[in-house]
N, C-alpha and C positions, 0 to 999 in steps of 0.2 A: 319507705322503710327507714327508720333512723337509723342512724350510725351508732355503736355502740362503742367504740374510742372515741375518748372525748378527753380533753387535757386535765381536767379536776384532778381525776383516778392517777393521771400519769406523774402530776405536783406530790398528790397522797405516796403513791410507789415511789418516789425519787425520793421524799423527805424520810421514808421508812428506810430505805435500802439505804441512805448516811448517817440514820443512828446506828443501824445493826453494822455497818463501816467502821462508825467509832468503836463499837465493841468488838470488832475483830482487831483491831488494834491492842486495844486494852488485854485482851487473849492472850495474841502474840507476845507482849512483852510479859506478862505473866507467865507465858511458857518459856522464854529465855532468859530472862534475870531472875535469878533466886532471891534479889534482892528487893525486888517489887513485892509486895506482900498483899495481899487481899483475905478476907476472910472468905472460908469456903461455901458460903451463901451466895455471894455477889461474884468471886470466882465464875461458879456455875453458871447462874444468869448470866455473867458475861459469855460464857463461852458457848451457850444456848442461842445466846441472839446472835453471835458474832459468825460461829458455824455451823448453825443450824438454820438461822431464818436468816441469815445475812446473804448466803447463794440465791437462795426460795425469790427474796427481795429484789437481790440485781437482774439474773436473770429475767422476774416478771416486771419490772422497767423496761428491760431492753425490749422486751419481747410486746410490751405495749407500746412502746416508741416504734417497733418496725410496723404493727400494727397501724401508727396513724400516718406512716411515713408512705405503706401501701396505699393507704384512700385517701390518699395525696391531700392531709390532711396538716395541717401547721403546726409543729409541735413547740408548746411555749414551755421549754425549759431551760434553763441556761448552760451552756454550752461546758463550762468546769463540772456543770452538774455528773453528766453525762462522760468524762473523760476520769473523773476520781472512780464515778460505778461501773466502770469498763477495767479501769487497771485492779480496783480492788477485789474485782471477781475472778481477774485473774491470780493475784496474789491467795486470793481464798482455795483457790483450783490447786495451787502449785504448794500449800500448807497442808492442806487437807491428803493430799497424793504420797506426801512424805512418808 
């Protein structure tokens, strides 16, 4: 039977879950400086990606890293990757709770 974690998927989910990082950033300062401005298109879309699919994203990295980490399988991603999508999901967790 093959394995069905495989590091491709986990490159594709890590590379997704640090755009939607950078747009939770982009949110957040949008929500505390009045002085940041954004039109209310791209607002949205930021704050769509940022915290909406930006959890969806880290959590299903982590969750496909414990995945390969169970079938004691090598996970090739690098190690900052992994430690920005761990803090900013918390930071997502602890904005969104506000």
């Amino acid at each position: 039977m093959k394995n069905i974690f495989n590091n491709s998927f986990l490159a594709f989910i890590g590379r997704l879950a640090i755009i939607c990082n950078v747009f939770t950033v982009v949110s957040i300062l949008f929500m505390l400086f009045k002085w940041f401005k954004l039109p209310t298109v791209v607002a949205s879309y930021s704050i769509g990606l940022g915290f909406v699919m930006g959890p969806i994203a880290n959590i299903g990295f982590l969750l496909w890293l414990a995945g390969l980490k169970l079938t004691k399988q090598i996970a090739i991603t690098p190690q900052w990757q992994t430690i920005v999508i761990v803090m900013m999901l918390l930071v997502q967790l602890l904005v969104v709770n506000r």
